[in-house]
N, CA and C atoms as a LAMMPS dump frame, in Angstrom:
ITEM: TIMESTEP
0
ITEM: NUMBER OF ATOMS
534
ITEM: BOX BOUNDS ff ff ff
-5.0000000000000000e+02 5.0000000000000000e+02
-5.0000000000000000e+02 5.0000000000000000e+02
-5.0000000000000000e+02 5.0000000000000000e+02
ITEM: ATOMS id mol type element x y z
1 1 1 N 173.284 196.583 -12.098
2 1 2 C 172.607 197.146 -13.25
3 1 3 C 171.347 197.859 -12.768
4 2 1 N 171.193 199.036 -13.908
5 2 2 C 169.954 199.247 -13.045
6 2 3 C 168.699 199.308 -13.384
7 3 1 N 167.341 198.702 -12.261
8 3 2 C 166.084 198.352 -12.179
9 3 3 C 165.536 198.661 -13.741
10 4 1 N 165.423 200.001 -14.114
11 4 2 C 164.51 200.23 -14.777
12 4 3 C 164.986 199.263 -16.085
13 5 1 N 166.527 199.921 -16.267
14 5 2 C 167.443 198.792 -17.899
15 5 3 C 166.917 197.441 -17.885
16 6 1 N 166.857 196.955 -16.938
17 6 2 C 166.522 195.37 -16.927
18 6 3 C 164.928 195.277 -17.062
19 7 1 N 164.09 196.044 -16.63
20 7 2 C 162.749 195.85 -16.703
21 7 3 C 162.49 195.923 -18.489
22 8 1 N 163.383 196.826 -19.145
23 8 2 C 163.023 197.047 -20.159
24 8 3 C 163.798 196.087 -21.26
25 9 1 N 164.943 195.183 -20.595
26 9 2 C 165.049 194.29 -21.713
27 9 3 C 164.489 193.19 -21.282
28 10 1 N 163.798 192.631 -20.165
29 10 2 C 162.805 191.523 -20.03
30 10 3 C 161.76 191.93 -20.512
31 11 1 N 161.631 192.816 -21.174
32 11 2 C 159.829 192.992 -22.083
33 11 3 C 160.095 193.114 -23.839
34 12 1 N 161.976 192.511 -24.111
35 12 2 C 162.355 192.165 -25.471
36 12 3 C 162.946 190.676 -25.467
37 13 1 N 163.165 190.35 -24.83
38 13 2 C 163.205 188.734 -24.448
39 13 3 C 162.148 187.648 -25.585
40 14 1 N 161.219 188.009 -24.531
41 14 2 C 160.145 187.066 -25.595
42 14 3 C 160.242 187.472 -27.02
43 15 1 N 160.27 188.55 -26.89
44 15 2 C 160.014 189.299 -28.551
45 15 3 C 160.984 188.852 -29.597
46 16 1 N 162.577 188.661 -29.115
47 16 2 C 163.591 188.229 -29.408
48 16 3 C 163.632 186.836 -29.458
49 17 1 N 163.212 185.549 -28.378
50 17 2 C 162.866 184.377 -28.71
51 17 3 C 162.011 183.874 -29.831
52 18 1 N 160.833 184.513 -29.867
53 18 2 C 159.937 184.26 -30.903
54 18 3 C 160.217 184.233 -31.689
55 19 1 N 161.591 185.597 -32.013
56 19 2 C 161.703 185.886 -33.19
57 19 3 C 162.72 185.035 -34.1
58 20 1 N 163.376 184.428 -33.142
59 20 2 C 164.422 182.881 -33.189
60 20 3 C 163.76 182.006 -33.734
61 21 1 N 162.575 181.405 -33.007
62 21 2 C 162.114 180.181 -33.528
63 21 3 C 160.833 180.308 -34.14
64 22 1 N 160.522 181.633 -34.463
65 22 2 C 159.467 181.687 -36.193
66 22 3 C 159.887 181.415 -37.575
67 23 1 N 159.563 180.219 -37.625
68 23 2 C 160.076 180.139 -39.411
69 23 3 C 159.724 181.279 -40.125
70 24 1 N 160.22 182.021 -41.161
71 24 2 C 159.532 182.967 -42.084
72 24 3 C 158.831 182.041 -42.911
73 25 1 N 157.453 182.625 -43.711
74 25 2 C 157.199 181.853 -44.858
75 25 3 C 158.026 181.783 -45.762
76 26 1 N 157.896 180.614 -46.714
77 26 2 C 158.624 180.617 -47.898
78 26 3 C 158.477 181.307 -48.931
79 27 1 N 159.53 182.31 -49.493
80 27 2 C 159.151 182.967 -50.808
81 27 3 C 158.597 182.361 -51.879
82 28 1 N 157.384 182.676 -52.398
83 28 2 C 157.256 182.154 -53.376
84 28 3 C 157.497 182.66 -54.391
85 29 1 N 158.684 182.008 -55.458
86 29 2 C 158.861 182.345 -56.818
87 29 3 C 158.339 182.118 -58.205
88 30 1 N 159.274 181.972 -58.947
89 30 2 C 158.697 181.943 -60.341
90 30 3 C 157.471 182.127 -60.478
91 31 1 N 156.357 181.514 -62.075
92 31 2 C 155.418 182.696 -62.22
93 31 3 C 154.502 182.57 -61.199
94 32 1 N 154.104 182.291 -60.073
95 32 2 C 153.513 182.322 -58.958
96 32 3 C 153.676 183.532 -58.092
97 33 1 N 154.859 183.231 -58.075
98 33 2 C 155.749 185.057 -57.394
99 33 3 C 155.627 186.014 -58.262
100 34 1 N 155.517 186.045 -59.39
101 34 2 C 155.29 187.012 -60.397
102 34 3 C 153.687 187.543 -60.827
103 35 1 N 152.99 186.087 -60.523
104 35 2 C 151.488 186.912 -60.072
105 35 3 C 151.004 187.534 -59.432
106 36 1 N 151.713 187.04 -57.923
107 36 2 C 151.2 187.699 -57.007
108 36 3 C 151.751 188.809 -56.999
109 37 1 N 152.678 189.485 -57.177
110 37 2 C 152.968 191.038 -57.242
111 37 3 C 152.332 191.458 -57.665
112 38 1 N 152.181 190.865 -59.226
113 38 2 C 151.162 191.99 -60.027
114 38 3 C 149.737 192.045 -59.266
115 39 1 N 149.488 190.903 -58.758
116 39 2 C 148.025 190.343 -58.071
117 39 3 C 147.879 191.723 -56.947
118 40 1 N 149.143 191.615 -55.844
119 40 2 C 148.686 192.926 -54.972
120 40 3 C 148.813 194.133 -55.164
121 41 1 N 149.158 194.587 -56.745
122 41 2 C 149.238 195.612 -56.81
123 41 3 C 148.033 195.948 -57.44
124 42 1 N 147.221 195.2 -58.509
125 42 2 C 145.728 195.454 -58.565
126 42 3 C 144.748 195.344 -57.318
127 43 1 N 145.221 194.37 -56.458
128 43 2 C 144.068 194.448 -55.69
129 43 3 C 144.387 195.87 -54.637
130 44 1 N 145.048 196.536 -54.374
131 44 2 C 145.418 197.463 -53.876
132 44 3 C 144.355 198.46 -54.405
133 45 1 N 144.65 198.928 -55.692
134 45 2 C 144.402 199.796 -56.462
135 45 3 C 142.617 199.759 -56.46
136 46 1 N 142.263 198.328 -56.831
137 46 2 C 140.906 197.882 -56.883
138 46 3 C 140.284 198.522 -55.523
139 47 1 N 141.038 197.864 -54.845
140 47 2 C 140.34 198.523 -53.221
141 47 3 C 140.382 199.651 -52.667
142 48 1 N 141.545 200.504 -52.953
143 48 2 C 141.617 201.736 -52.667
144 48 3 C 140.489 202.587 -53.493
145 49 1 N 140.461 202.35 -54.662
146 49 2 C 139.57 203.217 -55.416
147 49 3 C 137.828 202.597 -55.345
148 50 1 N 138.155 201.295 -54.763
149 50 2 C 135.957 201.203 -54.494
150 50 3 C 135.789 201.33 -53.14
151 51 1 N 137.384 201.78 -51.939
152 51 2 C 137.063 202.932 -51.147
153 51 3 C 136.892 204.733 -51.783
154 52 1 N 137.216 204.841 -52.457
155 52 2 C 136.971 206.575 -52.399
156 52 3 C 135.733 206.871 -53.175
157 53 1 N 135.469 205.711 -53.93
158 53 2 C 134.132 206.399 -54.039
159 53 3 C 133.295 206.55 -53.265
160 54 1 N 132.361 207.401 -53.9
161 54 2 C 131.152 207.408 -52.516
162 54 3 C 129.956 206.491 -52.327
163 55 1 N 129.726 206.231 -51.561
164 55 2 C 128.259 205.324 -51.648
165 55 3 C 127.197 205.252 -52.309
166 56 1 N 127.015 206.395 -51.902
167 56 2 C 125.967 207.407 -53.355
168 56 3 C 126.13 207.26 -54.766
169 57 1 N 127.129 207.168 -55.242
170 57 2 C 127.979 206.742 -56.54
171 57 3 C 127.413 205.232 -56.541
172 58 1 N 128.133 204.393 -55.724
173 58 2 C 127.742 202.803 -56.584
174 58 3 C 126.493 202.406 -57.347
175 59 1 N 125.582 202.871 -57.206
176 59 2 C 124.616 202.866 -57.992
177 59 3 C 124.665 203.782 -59.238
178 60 1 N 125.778 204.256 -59.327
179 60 2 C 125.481 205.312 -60.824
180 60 3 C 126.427 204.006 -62.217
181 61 1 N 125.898 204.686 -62.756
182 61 2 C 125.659 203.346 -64.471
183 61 3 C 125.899 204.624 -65.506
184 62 1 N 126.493 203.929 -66.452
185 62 2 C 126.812 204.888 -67.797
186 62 3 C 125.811 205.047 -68.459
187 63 1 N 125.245 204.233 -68.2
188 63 2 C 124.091 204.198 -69.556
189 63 3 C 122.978 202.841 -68.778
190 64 1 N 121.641 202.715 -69.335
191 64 2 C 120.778 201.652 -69.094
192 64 3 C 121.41 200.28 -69.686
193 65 1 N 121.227 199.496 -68.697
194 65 2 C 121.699 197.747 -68.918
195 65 3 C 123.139 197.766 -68.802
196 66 1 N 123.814 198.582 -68.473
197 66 2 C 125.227 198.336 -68.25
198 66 3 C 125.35 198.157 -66.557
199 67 1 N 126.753 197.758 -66.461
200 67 2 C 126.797 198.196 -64.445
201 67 3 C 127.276 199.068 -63.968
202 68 1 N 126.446 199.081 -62.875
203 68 2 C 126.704 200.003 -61.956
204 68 3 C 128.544 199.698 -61.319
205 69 1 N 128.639 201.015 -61.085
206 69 2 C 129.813 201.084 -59.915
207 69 3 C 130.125 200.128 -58.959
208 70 1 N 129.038 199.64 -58.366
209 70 2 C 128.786 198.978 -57.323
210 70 3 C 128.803 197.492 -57.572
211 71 1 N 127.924 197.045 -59.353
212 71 2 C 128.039 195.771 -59.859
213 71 3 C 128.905 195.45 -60.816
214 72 1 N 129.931 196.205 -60.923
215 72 2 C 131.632 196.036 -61.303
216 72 3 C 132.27 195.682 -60.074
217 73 1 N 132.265 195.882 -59.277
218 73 2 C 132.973 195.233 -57.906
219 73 3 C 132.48 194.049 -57.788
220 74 1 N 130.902 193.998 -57.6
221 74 2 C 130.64 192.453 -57.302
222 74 3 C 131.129 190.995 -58.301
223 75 1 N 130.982 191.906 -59.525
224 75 2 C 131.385 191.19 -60.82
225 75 3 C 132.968 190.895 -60.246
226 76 1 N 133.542 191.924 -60.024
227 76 2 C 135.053 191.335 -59.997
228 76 3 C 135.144 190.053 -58.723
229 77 1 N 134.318 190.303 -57.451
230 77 2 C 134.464 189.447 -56.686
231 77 3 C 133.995 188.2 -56.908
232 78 1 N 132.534 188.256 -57.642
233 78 2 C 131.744 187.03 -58.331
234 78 3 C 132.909 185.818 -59.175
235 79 1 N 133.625 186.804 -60.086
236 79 2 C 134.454 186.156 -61.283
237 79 3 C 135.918 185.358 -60.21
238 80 1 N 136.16 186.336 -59.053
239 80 2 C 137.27 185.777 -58.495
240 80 3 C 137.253 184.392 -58.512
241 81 1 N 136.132 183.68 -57.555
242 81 2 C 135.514 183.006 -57.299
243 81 3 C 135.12 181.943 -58.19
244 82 1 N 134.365 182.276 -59.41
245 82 2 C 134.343 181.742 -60.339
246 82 3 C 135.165 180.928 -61.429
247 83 1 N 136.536 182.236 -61.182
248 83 2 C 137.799 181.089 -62.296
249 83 3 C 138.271 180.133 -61.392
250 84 1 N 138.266 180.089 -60.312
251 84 2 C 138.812 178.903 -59.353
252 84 3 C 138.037 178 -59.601
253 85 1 N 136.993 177.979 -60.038
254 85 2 C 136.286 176.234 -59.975
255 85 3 C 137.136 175.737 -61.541
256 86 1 N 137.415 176.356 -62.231
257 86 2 C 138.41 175.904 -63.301
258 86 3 C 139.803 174.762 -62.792
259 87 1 N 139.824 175.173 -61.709
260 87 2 C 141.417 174.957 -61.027
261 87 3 C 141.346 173.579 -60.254
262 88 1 N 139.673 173.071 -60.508
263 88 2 C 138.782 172.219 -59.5
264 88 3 C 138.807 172.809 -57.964
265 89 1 N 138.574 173.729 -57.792
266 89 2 C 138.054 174.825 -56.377
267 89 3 C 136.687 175.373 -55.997
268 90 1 N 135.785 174.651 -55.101
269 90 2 C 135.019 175.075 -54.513
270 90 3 C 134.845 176.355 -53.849
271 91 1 N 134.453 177.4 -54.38
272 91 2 C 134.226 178.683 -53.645
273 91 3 C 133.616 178.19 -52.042
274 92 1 N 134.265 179.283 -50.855
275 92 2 C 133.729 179.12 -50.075
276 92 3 C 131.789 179.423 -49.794
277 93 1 N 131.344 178.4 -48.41
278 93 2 C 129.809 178.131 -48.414
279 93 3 C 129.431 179.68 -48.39
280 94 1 N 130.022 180.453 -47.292
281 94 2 C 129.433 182.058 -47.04
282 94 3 C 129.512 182.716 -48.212
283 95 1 N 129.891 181.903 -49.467
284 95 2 C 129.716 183.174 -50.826
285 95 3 C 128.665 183.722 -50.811
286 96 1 N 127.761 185.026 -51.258
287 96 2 C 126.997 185.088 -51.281
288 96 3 C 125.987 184.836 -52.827
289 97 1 N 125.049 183.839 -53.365
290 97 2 C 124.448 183.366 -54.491
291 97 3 C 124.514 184.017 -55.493
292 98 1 N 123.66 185.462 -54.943
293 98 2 C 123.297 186.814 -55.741
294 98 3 C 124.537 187.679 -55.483
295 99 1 N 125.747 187.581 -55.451
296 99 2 C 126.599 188.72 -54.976
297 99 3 C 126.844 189.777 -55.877
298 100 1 N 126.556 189.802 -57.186
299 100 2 C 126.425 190.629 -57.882
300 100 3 C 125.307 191.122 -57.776
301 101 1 N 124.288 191.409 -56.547
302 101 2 C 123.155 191.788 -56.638
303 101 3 C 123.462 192.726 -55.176
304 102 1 N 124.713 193.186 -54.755
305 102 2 C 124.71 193.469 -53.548
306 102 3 C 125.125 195.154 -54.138
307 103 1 N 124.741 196.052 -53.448
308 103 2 C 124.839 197.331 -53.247
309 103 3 C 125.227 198.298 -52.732
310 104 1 N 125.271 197.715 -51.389
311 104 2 C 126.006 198.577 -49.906
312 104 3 C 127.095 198.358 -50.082
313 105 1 N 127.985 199.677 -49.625
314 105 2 C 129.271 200.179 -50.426
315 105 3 C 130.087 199.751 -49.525
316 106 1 N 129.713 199.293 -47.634
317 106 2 C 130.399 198.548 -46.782
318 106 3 C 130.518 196.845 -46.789
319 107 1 N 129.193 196.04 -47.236
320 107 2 C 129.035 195.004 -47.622
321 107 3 C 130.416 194.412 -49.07
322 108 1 N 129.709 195.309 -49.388
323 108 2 C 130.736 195.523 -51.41
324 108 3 C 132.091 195.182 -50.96
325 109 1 N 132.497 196.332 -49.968
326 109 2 C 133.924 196.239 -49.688
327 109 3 C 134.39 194.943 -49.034
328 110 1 N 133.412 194.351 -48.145
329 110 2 C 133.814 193.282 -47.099
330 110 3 C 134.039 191.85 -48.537
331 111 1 N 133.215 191.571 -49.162
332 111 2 C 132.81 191.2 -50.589
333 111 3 C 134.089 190.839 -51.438
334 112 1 N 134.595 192.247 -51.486
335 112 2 C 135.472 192.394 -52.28
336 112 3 C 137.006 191.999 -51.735
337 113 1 N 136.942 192.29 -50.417
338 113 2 C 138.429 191.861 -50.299
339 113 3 C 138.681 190.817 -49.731
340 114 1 N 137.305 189.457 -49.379
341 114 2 C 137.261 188.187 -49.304
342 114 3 C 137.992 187.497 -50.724
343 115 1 N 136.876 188.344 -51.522
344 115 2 C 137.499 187.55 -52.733
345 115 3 C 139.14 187.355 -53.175
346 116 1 N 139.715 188.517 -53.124
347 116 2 C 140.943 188.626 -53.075
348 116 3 C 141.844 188.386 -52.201
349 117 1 N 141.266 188.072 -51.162
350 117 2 C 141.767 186.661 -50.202
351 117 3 C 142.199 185.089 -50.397
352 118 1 N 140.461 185.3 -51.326
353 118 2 C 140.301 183.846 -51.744
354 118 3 C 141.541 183.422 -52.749
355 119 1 N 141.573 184.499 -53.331
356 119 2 C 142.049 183.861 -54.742
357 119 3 C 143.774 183.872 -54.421
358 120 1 N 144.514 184.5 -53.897
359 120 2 C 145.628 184.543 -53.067
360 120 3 C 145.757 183.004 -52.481
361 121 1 N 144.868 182.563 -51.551
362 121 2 C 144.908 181.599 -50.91
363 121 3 C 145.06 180.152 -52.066
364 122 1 N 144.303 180.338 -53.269
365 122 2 C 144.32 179.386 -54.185
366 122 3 C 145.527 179.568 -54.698
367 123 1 N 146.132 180.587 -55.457
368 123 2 C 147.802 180.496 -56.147
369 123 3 C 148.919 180.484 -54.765
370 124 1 N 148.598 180.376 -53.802
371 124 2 C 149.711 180.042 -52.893
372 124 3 C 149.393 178.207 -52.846
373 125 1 N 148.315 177.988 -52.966
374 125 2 C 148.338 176.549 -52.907
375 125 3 C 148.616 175.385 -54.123
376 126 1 N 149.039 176.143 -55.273
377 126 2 C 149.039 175.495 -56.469
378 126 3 C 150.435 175.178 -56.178
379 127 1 N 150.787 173.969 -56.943
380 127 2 C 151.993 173.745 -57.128
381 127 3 C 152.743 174.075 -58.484
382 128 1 N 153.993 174.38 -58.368
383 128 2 C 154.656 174.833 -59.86
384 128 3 C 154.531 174.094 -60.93
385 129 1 N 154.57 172.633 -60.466
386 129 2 C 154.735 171.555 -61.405
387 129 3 C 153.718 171.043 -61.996
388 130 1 N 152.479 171.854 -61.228
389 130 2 C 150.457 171.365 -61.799
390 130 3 C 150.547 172.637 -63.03
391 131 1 N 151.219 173.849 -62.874
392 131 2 C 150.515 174.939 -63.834
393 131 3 C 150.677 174.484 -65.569
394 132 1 N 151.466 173.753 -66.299
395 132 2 C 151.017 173.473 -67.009
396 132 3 C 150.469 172.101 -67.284
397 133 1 N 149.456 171.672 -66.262
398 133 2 C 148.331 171.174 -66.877
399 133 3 C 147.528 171.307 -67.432
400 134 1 N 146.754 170.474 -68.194
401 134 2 C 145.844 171.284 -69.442
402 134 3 C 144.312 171.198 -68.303
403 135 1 N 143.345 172.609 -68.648
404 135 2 C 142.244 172.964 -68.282
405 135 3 C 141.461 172.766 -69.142
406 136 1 N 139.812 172.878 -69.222
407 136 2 C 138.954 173.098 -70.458
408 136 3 C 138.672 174.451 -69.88
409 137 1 N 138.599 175.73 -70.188
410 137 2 C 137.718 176.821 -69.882
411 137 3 C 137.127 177.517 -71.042
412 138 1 N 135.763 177.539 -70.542
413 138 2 C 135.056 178.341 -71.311
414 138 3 C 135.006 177.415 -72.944
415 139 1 N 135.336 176.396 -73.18
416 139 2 C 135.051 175.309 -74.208
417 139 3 C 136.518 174.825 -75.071
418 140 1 N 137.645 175.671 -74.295
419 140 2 C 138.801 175.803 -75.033
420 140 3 C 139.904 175.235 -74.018
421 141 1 N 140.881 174.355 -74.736
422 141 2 C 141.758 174.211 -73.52
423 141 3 C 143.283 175.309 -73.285
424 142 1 N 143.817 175.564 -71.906
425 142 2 C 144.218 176.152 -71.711
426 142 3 C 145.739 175.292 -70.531
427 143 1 N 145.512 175.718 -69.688
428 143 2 C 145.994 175.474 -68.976
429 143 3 C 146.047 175.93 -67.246
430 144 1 N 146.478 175.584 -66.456
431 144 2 C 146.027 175.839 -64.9
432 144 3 C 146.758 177.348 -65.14
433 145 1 N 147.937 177.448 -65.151
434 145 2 C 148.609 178.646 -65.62
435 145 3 C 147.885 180.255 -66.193
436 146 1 N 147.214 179.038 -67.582
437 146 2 C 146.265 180.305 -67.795
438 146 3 C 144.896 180.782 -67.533
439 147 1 N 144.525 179.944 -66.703
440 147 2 C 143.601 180.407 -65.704
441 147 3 C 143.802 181.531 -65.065
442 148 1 N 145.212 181.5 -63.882
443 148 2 C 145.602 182.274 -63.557
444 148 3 C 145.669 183.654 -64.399
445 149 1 N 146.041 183.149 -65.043
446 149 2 C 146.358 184.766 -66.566
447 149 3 C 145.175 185.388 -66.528
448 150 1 N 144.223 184.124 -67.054
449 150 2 C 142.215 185.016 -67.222
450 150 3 C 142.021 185.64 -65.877
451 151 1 N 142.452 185.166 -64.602
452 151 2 C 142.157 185.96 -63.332
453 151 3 C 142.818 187.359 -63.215
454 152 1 N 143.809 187.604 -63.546
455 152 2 C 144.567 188.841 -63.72
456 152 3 C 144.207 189.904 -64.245
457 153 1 N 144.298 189.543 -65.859
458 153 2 C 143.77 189.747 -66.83
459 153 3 C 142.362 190.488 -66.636
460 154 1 N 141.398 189.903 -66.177
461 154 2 C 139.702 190.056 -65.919
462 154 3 C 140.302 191.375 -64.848
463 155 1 N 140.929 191.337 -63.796
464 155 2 C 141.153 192.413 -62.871
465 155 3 C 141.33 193.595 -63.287
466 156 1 N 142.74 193.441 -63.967
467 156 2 C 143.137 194.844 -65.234
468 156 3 C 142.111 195.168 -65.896
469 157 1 N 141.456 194.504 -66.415
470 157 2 C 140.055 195.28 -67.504
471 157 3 C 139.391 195.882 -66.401
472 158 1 N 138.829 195.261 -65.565
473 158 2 C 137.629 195.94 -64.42
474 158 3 C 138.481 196.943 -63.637
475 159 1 N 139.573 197.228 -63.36
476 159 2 C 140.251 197.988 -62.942
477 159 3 C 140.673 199.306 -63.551
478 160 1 N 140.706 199.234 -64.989
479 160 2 C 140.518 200.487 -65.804
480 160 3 C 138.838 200.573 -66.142
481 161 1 N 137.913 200.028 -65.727
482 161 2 C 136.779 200.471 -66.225
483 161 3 C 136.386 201.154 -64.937
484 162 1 N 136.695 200.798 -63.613
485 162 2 C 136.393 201.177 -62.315
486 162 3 C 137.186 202.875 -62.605
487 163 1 N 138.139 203.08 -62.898
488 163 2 C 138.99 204.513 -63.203
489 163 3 C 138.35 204.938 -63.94
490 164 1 N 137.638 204.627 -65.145
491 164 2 C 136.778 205.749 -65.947
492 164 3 C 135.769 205.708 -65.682
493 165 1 N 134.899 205.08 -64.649
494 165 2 C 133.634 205.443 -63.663
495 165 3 C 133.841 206.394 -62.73
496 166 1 N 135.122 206.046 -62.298
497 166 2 C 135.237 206.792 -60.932
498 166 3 C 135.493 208.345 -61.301
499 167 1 N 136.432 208.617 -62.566
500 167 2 C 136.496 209.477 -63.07
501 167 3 C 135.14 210.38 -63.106
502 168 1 N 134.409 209.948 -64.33
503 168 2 C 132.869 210.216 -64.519
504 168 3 C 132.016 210.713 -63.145
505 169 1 N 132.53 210.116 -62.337
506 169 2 C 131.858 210.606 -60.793
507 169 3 C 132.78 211.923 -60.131
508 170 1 N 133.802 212.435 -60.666
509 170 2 C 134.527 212.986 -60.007
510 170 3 C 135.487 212.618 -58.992
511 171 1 N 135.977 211.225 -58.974
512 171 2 C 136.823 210.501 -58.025
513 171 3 C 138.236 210.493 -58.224
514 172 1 N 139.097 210.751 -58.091
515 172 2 C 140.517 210.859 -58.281
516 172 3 C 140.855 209.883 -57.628
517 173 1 N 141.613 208.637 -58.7
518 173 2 C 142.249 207.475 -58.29
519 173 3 C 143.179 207.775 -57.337
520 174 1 N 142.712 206.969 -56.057
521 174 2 C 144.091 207.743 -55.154
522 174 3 C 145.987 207.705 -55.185
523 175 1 N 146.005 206.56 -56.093
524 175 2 C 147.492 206.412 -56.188
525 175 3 C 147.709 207.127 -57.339
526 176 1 N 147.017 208.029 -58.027
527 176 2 C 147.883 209.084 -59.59
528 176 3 C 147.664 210.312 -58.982
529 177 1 N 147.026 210.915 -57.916
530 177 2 C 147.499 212.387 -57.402
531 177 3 C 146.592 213.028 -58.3
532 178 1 N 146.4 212.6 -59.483
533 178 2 C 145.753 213.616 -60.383
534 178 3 C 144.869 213.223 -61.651
């Protein structure tokens, strides 16, 4: 056989073993699997579009006492964070206190897609058989389930308010072309 053929399938060997004895993760289904789709397709969107704006922008506001560009992101990352202690979940220590007080449009971003880390990491760890347990949130009971829902939910709103800011700035959501 010759030299070179063999050099080049001993450098798929390993690649091919590994690929034997890596378990895949387990799919996760039902409404867990059904969040998280919808889950990465907002956070996609969320992130793509508080990349195209400009830096310069996060500080622009519709009006006095409303938020900024910049404190709609933190808000969304703040709240990530926030519905998990519903779920009995300790936000991680490096949260930052004031994070809705943060500005820098590289910080923001790092910020922002912790959170949506975080919160990923919490509905992969729930079990199917906890979601309808009953919650108290916000003075009303609900359920672990719909926690999840208020986390979604809260995304979609800040996610069309982020599109008619970004708009207002001249930003073209990058996934509508137009």
């Amino acid at each position: 056989m010759n030299r070179p053929i063999i050099a080049v399938l001993l450098l798929f060997v390993p690649a091919l073993l590994l690929a034997q004895t890596t378990p895949k993760p387990k799919k996760i289904t039902g409404f867990r699997g059904e969040f998280l789709a919808n889950f990465d397709d907002v956070q996609s969107k969320v992130m793509e579009l508080a990349e195209a704006v400009p830096a310069k922008s996060y500080a622009w506001r519709p009006g006095k006492g409303v938020r900024s560009i910049g404190e709609v992101y933190m808000h969304v990352a703040g709240t990530n964070y926030y519905l998990s202690t519903f779920l009995g979940r300790t936000p991680p220590r490096d949260v930052p206190k004031d994070i809705e007080k943060i500005t820098d449009k590289q910080r923001a971003l790092v910020e922002l897609k912790k959170s949506f880390d975080y919160i990923r990491e919490v509905v992969q760890s729930e079990k199917d058989a906890d979601l309808d347990k009953p919650v108290n949130m916000y003075g009303k009971q609900t359920t672990r389930r719909g926690v999840l829902v208020t986390a979604l939910t809260h995304l979609h709103e800040h996610l069309g308010q982020s599109i008619a800011y970004a708009r207002m700035n001249g930003v073209v959501p990058p996934w509508s072309g137009r």
